[in-house]
Each structure stands twice: as C-alpha cells, then as structure tokens.
C-alpha positions as CSV (number, residue, x, y, z in Angstrom):
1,X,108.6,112.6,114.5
2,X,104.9,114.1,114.0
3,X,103.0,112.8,111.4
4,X,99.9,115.0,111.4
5,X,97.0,115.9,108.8
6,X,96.6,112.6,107.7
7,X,93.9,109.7,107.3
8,X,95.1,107.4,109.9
9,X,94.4,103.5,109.4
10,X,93.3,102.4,112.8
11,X,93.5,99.1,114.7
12,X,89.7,98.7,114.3
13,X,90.5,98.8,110.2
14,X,89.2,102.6,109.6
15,X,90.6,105.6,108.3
16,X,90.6,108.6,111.0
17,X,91.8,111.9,110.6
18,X,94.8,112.7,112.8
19,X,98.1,111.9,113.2
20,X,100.7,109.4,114.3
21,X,103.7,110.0,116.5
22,X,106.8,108.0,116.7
23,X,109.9,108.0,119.0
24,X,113.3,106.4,117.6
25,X,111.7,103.2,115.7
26,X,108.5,102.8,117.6
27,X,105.0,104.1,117.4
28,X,104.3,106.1,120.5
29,X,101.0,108.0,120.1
30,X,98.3,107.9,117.8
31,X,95.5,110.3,117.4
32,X,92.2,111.5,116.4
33,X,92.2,115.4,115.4
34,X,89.5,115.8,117.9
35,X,92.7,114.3,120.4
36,X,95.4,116.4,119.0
37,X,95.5,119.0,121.6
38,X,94.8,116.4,124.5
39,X,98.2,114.1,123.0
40,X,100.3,117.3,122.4
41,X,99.5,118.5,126.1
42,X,100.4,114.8,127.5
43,X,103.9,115.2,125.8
44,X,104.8,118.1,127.5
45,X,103.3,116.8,131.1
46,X,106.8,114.6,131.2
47,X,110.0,115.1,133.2
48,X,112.2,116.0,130.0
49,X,109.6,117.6,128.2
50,X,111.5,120.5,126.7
51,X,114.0,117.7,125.1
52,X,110.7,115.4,124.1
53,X,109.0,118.2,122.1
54,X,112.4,119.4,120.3
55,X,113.1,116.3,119.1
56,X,109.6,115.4,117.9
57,X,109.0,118.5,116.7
58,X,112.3,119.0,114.4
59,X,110.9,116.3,111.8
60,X,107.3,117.1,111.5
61,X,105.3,115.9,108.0
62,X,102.3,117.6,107.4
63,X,100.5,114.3,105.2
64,X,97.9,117.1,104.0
65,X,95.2,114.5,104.2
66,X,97.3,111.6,102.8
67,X,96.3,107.7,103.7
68,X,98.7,106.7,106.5
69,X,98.9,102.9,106.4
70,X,101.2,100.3,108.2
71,X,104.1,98.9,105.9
72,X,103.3,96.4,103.6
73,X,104.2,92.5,104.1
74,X,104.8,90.6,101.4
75,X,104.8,86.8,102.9
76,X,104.9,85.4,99.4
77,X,107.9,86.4,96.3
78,X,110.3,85.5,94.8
79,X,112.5,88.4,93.7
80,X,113.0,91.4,91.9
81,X,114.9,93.3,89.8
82,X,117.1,91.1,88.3
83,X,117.7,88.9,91.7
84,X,116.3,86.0,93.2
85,X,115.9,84.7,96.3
86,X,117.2,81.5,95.2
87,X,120.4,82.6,93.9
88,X,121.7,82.3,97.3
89,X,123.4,85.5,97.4
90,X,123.5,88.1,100.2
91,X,124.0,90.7,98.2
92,X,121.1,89.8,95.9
93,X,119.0,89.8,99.5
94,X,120.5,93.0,100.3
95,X,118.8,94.2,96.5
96,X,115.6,92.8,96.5
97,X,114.8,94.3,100.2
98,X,116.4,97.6,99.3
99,X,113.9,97.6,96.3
100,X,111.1,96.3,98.3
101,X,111.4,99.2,100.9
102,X,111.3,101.5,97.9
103,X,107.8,100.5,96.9
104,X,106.5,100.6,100.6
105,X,107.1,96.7,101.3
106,X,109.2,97.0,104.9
107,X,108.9,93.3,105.6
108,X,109.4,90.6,103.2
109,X,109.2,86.5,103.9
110,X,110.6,85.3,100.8
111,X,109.7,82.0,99.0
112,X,112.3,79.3,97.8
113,X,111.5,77.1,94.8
114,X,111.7,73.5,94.2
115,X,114.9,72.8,94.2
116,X,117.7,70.1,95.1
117,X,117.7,69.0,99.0
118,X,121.0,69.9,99.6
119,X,121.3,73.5,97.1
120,X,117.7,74.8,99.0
121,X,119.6,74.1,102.6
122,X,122.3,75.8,101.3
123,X,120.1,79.0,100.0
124,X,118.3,78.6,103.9
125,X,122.3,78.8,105.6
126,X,122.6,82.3,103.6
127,X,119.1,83.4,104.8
128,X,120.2,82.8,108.1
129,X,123.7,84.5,107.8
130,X,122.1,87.4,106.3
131,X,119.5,88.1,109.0
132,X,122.3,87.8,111.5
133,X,124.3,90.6,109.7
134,X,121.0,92.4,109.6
135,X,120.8,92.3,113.5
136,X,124.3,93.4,113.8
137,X,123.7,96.4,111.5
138,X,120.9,97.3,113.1
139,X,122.5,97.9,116.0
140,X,125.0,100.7,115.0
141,X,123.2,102.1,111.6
142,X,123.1,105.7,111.3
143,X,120.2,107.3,109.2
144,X,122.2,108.0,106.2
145,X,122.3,103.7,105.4
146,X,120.0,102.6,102.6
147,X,116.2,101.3,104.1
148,X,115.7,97.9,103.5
149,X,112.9,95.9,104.0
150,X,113.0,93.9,107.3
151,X,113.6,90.0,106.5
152,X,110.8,88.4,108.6
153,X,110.8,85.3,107.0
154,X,110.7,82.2,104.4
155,X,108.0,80.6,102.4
156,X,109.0,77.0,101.4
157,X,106.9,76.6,98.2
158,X,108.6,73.2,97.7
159,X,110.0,70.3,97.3
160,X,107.0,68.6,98.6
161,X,104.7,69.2,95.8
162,X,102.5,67.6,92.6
163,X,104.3,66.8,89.3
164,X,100.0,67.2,88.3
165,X,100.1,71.1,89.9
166,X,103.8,72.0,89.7
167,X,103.5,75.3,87.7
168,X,107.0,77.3,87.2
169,X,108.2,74.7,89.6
170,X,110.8,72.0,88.5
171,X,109.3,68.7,88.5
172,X,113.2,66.6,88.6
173,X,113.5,68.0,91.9
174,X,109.9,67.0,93.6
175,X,109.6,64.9,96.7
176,X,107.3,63.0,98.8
177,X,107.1,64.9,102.4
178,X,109.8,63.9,104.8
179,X,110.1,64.9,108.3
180,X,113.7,64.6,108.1
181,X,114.5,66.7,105.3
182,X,112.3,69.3,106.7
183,X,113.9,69.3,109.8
184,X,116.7,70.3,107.7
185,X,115.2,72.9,106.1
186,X,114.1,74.6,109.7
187,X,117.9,73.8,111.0
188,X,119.7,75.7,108.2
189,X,117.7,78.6,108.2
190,X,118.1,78.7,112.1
191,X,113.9,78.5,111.9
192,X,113.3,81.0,109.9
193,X,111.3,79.2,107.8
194,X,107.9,80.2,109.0
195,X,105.6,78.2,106.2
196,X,106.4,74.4,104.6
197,X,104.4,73.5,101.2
198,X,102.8,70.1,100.6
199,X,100.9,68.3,98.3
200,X,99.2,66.1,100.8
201,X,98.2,63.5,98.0
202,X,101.6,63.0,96.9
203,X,102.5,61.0,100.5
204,X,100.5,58.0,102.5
205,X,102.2,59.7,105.2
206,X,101.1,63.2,105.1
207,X,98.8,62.9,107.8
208,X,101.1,62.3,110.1
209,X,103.6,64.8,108.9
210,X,101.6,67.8,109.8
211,X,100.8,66.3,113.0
212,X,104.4,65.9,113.8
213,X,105.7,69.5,112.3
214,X,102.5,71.8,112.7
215,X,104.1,73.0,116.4
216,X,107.5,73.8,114.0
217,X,106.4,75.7,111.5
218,X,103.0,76.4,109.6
219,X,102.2,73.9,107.2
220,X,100.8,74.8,103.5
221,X,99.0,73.5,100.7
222,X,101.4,74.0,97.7
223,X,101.1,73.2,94.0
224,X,98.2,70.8,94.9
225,X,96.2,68.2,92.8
226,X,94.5,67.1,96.4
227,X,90.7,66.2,96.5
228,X,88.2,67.8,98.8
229,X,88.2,65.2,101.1
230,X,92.1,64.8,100.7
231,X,92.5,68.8,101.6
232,X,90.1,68.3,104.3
233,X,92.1,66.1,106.1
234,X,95.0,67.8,106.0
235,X,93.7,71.0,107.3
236,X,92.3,69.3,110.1
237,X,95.4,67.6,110.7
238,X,96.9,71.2,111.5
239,X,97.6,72.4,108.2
240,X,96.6,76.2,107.8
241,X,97.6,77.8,105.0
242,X,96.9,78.1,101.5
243,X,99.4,79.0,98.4
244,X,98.0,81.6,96.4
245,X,94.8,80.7,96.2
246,X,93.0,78.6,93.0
247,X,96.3,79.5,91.8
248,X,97.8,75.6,91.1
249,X,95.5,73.4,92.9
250,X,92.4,71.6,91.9
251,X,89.4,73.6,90.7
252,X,86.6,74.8,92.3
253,X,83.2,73.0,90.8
254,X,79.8,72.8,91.9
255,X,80.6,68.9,92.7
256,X,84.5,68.6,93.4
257,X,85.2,72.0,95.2
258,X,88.3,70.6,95.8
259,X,91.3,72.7,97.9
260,X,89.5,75.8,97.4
261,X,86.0,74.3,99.1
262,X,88.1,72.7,102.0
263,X,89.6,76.1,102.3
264,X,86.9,77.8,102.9
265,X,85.1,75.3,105.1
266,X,88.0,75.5,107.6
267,X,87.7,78.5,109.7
268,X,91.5,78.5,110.3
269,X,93.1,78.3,107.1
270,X,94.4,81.5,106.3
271,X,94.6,82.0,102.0
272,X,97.1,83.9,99.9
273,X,95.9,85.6,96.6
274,X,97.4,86.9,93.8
275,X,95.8,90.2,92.6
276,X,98.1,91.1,89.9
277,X,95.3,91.6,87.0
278,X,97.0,88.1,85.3
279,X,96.3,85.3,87.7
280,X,92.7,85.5,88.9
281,X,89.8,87.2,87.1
282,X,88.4,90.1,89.8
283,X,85.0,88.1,89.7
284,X,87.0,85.4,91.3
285,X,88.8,87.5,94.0
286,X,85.2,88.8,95.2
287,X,84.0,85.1,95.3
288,X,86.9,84.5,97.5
289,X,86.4,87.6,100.1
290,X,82.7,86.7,100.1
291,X,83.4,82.6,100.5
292,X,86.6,82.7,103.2
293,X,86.1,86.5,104.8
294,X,88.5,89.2,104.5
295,X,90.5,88.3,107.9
296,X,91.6,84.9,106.2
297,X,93.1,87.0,102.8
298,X,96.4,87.7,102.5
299,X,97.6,89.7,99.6
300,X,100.7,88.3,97.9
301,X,102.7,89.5,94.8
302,X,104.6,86.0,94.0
303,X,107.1,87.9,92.2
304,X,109.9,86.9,90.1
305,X,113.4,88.6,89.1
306,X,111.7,90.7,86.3
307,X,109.5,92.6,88.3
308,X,111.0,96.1,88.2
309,X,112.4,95.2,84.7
310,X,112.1,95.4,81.1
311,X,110.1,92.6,79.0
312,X,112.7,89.9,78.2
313,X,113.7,86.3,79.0
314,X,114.2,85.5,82.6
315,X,114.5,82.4,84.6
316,X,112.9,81.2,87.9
317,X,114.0,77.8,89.5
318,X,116.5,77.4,86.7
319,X,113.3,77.4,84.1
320,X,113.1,79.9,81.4
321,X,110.4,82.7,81.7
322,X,109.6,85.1,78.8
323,X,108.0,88.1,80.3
324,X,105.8,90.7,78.1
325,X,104.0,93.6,80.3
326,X,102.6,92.2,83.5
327,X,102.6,88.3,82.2
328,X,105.3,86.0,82.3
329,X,105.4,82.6,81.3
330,X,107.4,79.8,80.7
331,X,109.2,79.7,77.5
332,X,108.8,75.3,77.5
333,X,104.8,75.6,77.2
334,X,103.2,79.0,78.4
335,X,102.4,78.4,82.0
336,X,102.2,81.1,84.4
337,X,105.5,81.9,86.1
338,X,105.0,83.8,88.9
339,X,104.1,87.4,89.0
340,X,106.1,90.5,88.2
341,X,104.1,92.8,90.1
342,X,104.8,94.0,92.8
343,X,102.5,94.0,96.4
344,X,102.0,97.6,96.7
345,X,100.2,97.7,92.8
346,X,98.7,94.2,93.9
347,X,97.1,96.4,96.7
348,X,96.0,99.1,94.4
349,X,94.8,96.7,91.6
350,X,92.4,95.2,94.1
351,X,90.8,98.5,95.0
352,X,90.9,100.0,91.7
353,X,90.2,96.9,89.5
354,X,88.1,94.5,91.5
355,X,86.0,96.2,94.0
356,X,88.0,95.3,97.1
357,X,87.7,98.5,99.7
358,X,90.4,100.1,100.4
359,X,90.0,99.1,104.3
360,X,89.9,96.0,103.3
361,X,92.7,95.3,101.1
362,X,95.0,96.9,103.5
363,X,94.3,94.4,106.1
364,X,95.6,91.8,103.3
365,X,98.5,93.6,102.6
366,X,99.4,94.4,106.8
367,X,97.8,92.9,109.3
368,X,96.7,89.4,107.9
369,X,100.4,88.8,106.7
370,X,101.6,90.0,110.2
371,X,99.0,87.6,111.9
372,X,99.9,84.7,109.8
373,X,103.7,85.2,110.0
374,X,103.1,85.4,114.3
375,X,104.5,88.8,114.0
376,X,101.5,90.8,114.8
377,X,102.3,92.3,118.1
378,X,105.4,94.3,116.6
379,X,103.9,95.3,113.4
380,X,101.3,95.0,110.7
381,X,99.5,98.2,112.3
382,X,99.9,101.8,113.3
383,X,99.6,101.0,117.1
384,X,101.6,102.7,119.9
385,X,104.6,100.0,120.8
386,X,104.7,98.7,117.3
387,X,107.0,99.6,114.4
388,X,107.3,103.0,113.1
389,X,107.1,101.4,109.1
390,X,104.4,103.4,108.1
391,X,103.1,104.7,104.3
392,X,101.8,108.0,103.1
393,X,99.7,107.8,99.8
394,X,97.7,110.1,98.2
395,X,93.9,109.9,97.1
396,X,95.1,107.8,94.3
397,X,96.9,105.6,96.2
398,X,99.9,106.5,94.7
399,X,103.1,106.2,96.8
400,X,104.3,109.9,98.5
401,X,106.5,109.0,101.7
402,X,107.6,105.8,103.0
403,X,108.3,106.1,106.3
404,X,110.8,102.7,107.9
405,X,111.9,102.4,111.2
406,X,110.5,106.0,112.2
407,X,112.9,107.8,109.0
C-alpha cells in the first residue's frame, strides 16, 4: 500500500509532507516529497520488482494533505459501549476493541477495577485466553474479518488502594499490597499485566514490595492519599508510574505537593492524564506539560461502558454511575466515575481546548504509551519495521481513514 500526499508524523515528532509505504502489516518506507522519486526508484531496483510495484500500487490513498499519525494507545480504560472489561467476557473484549479500532485506538491495555482476589484472577484467566485466540486468528485472518484493536495489555488499578482516594472504586474489596496475590494476578493473566496500582501508605511493607516486583511488572501509584515524602520513597524504590494524574491522589499545594510534586521531581515516572474536558481544568493540564515535560505524558481516556452510549444509569465495579453528556458520576454521592470519552477526542480536546500542540499531544496518545507499555520498537510510530496501524485525519482532526495492520 502507498499512502502518499500526506503530513507524515515523523520519529523526530514533526509533521513532513510525503508519504508512507507499507508491505503486508509492516511499515517498509517512509518519505519526504522531496524523497518520493528517490523511494519509488529503490522499489523497482529489486529482484521481483514488477510483482513489488503491482502489489503496492493496486491500493494506493491519495491522503490529499491529511495528518498521518501512528495508531492510538489507550494504556488506561475501562470499556465501552455497553461492555466492560471486568465482565469477564470474551466476547465483551472482542466489542470493546472492535469499537476501539473504529475510533482509531489499534492498541488497547485495559484496566481492571477493585475487585475480589479470586473474581479479578478469574477476569486476568479470560484476558489471557482471549489474547491466545487473538494470536491464533491472526494467523489465518483474511481481510474481510472485523479490525480490532490489538490487546497489548492490562492496567491493575486495584486492589491495593486508599479507602481516603478510592473514587468509583469499591472500598469492601481494598487491600494492603501483597506479593503473593500479585504474583497471582501476573500468573493468571500469563503476565500480561504490564502495570500494578498501590497506595504506598496503606502498607508498612510497601517499600519492599516494589523492590521485589518492579523487575515483574511496572509498579503505579493508584487512588493515593500518600504524602510527598511517602510518594518519594516509593518512586525511588522503583515505582514509575502515575494513575491519571491529580486525578485521586493528594493535592498539589504550595507546602504539601504531595504525589503530584514527587511526580514531577522524579525524572522517571512516567504520568497518565485525563483530557476529557471533566476531570482536569486545561490550566492544570498545561501546569503539568510545563512541570513533568511532554515525554513523561501519556494521554488516557479511563473510560467506562457508557462511552459510545446514550445518557443513562450504568455501573462500573458493580457501583452505579449516572451518566449526563460527557460526566458520569456515582449515583451514591456524585464522585467522578471514570470517563466516557474516548482517547481519540481526548487527543483532540487537548489541542483544541487546552493549548496542547498537536505534535505534542500525539506523542501522548502513541509513542509515550508505547514506551511505557515496553512496546516501542513495534509500534507507537510510523517507522519502517513497525506496525502498519496508522491514522488519516483531516485539518480538523476529524477521523477520515483508519488504517490497521496495513488494511
């Protein structure tokens, strides 16, 4: 496939005008319009290059000066669409990433909520069993199947949280962190669980708990009431990650700067961010850019079942949510509940609504994601030997083409 007359997002995080060239699944060329003659003659200098250039050539879009970005990663959600994640379905899984494709999210790390030990494992053994039918799929699909999104991934959001900072979360079912039950967790889901949550104030052991599990799987402060000095510690224990971002966890103040201050001050925690217009005014999004950088952002939609649906009464973690527009809620005393938005208009609401540039927020939606999840040499850019998951959209930043696994 040729995908010419476009505004390539490079490697180096700039828009070029060219084009992007892709064999099969993979990105195999990638060039400049200044380059375009050079690349085309380089196809044809090949052994079988009479059966190269009909085969690229037969599917050529002309992007007629579109934005061509790398597919979106959403390391951070919950579901969509009437399904959750946590319903521990396959077929729900199967739903939510067909949906996700459709918006021009092609990988997807989902999040579990706090739930019982033994009902969460069992939600990580269908994960598991799903990406394995995934693989197998994969191997004989033909072009007519549905795109889904690729399953990359799982966020554990909890059980090792605060009661204090617990949100949407279900406080019956919190937990003190235990290296047991998280080896659990990364045994039922055949290590795909790529982040673990924890409220490092909530355990005298916590300390040694990253220590002992930050070579297993990255270790995040969740749903946090932890001090600065507390969150300090932990980060320099090995934690290095943040869940969404002032978004439950101590505030920020001039005198207790709290998670957010120990954040920032440790050059490799790596921060997600809601940017759904509802869960952090744009002044505080800038703050953020301007305090962390924009290579430790990652753009995250946190999104419930009700994103893609009508207002109404949903639930998330077994807790009732009442959703109106782009806010939901809990029905048992108003607290946010999640998001029900989803990345792509995250993306857009940070360029359009809080002065993020484009360039930038891109990187939060792609490559930071990628980076964080240890996927970044196979996708998360448009770079020859990467994955062809690639979106067109138009000077708007509305959605024209979607573009997975080369199709």
């Amino acid at each position: 496939m040729i995908i010419d007359n476009v505004k390539v997002y490079t490697e180096s995080g700039e828009f070029i005008l060219g084009g992007i060239i892709t064999q099969g699944d993979t990105i195999t060329a990638v060039y400049s319009e200044r380059e375009k003659e050079v690349t085309f003659k380089k196809m044809n200098m090949t052994a079988d290059s009479s059966v190269q250039k009909e085969k690229l050539t037969e599917n050529v879009i002309d992007g007629k000066g579109a934005y061509a970005i790398p597919g979106l990663i959403d390391l951070h959600f919950h579901g969509c669409m009437g399904d959750d994640f946590c319903d521990g379905d396959k077929e729900a899984i199967r739903r939510i990433a067909e949906y996700e494709a459709s918006v021009g999210v092609t990988a997807i790390a989902p999040a579990t909520m706090t739930l019982p030990v033994e009902e969460l494992e069992s939600i990580l053994k269908t994960a598991a069993e799903y990406k394995k039918e995934c693989e197998n799929i994969n191997q004989i699909e033909t072009k007519n199947d549905k795109k889904r999104a690729d399953f990359v991934g799982i966020n554990m959001e909890g059980p090792f949280i605060s009661p204090i900072k617990k949100g949407a979360q279900d406080e019956r079912n919190i937990i003190p962190c235990n290296e047991e039950i998280a080896q659990r967790f990364l045994d039922a889901s055949d290590h795909l669980v790529k982040f673990l949550g924890i409220a490092p104030e909530e355990s005298a052991n916590a300390v040694s708990f990253i220590k002992n599990m930050k070579d297993k799987v990255n270790i995040s402060l969740a749903h946090t009431n932890a001090s600065y000095e507390t969150a300090k510690e932990a980060l320099e224990a090995g934690a290095n990650h943040v869940v969404h971002l002032f978004n439950a966890m101590t505030g920020f103040t001039h005198r207790e700067p709290g998670v957010v201050g120990a954040a920032s001050d440790n050059e490799r925690a790596m921060s997600e961010i809601i940017c759904d217009g509802v869960h952090i005014h744009p002044s505080m999004i800038r703050a953020a850019f301007k305090m962390m950088g924009a290579e430790r952002m990652i753009f995250i939609s946190d999104s419930m079942r009700a994103t893609g649906m009508p207002d109404g009464q949903y639930t998330l973690g077994g807790l009732d949510v009442k959703v109106t527009g782009n806010r939901a809620t809990l029905v048992s005393d108003g607290a946010l509940a999640g998001s029900v938005t989803n990345l792509a208009d995250c993306m857009r609401t940070a360029v359009t609504q809080m002065g993020i540039p484009l360039e930038t927020a891109v990187a939060c939606a792609t490559k930071n994601p990628a980076i964080s999840l240890g996927i970044y040499e196979e996708r998360g850019s448009i770079s020859i030997g990467k994955k062809a998951d690639i979106l067109l959209l138009d000077q708007n930043l509305a959605l024209k083409k979607v573009i997975k696994s080369g199709r």
